[in-house]
C-alpha positions as CSV (number, residue, x, y, z in Angstrom):
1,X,0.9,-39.8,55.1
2,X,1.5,-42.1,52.1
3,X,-2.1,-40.4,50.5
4,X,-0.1,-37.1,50.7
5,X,3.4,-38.0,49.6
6,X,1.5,-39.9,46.5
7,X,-0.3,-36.7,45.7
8,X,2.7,-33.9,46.2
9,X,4.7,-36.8,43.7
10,X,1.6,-36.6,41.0
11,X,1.8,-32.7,41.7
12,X,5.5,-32.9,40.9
13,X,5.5,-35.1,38.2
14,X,2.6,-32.8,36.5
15,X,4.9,-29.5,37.4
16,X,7.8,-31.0,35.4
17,X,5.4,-32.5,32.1
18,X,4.0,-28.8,32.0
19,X,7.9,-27.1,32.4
20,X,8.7,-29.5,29.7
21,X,6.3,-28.7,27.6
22,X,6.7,-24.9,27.8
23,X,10.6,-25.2,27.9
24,X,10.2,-26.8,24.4
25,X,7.1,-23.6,23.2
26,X,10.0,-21.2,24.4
27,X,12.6,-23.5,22.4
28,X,10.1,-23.3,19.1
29,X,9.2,-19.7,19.6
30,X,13.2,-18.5,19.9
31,X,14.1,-20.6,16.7
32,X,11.2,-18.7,14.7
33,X,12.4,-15.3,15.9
34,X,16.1,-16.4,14.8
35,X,14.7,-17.7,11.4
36,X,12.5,-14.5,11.3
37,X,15.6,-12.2,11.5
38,X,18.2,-14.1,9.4
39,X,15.3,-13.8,6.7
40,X,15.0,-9.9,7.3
41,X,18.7,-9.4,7.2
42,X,18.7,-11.5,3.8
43,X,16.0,-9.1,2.6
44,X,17.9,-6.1,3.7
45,X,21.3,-7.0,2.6
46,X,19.6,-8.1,-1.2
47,X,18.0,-4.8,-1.0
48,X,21.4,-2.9,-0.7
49,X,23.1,-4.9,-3.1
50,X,20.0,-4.6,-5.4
51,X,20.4,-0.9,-5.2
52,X,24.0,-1.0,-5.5
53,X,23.9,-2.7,-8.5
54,X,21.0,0.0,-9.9
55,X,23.2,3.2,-8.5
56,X,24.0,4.1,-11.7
57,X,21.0,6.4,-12.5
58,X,18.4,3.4,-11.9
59,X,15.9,4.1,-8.8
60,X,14.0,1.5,-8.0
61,X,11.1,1.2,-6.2
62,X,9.5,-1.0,-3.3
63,X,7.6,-3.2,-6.0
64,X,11.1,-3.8,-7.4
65,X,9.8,-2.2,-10.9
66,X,12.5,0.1,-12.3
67,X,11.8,4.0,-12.6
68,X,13.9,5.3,-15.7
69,X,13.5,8.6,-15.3
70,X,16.8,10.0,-14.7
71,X,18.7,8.0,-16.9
72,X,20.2,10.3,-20.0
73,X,18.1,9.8,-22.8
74,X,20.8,9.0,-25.2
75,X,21.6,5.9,-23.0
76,X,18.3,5.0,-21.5
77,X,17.7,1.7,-23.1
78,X,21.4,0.9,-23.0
79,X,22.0,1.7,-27.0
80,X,25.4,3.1,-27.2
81,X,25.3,6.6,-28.8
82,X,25.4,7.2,-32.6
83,X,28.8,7.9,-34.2
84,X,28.3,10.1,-37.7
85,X,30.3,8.4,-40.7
86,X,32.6,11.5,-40.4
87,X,33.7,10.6,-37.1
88,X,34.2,7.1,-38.0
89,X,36.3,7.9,-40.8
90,X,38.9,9.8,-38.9
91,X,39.1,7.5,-36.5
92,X,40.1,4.8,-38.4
93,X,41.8,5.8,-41.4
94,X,42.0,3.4,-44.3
């Protein structure tokens, strides 16, 4: 009787080391997946903002290179359109 109460014990004990150890895999595994998706939302939400930030005429794409294509050529590398000498001197006269 005490050969089988010894053995059901050892069973138990070996139960218990292997719920342990797969409480604390499940423990791991659940932290990844949260780290996983708090990275993905970052991602997302720098994305938006990123495109936010580029909604005036800028697309970009997925390589985050910048297409310029629809931005008015006057304006397209951000020089501020040409005033004649006329226009200059009626608006500020001397």
């Amino acid at each position: 009787m005490y050969k089988y109460l010894g053995q059901n014990y050892l069973s138990q004990v070996k139960i218990d080391a292997e719920y342990k150890t797969k409480r604390k895999q499940l423990k791991q595994i659940q932290e990844m997946k949260k780290q996983l998706l708090n990275q993905q939302k970052m991602q997302l939400y720098q994305r938006e903002t990123y495109k936010s930030q580029n909604s005036s005429g800028v697309n970009v794409n997925l390589n985050n290179e910048q297409v310029i294509s629809n931005i008015p050529t006057s304006n397209r590398f951000g020089a501020l359109n040409e005033v004649s000498e006329e226009e200059m001197d009626h608006s500020h006269p001397k």
